[in-house]
N, C-alpha and C positions, 0 to 999 in steps of 0.2 A: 440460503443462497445469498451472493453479495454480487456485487456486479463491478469489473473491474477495467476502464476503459471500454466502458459500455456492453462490455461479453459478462452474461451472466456465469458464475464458476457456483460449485456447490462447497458448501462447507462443512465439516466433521467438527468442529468444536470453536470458541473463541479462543483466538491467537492474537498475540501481540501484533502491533505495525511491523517492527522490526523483524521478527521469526518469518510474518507471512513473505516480506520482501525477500531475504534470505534463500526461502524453498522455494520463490520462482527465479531464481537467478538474477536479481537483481543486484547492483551495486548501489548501499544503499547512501554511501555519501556525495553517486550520483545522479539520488533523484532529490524529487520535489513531485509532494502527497496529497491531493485534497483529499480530507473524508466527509463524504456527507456535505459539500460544499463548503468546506472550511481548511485553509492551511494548516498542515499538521509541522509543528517545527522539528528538526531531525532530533533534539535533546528529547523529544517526548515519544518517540517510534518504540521506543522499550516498552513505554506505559501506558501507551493506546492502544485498548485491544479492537477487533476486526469483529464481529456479530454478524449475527444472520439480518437480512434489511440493510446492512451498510452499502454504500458506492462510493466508491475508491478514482480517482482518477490520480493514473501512475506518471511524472515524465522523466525519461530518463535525460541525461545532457550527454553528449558523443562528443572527444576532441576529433580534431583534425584540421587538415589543412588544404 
């Protein structure tokens, strides 16, 4: 289980940063990641994977006017 903005989700296997943002519809050059209370930089979302015990805090950024 990983907890993602504070909602716990369950997990089937370790996944990339990048894949998991992907499968929940996210854009992923419009967010910014903590994992585990740490900035994840977007060059590394390929090569960080997501485990069971992780927390994720996702934000997305919205234009508009």
């Amino acid at each position: 289980m990983i907890k993602v903005n504070g909602q716990e989700l369950e997990t089937v296997n370790e996944i990339s940063l990048e894949e998991f943002l992907v499968n929940k519809g996210y854009l992923v050059e419009r967010v910014v990641v903590e994992l585990n209370g740490e900035i994840i930089p977007k060059a590394q979302f390929n090569q960080t994977n997501i485990k069971d015990g992780d927390s994720l805090e996702v934000i997305s950024f919205v234009g508009g006017g």
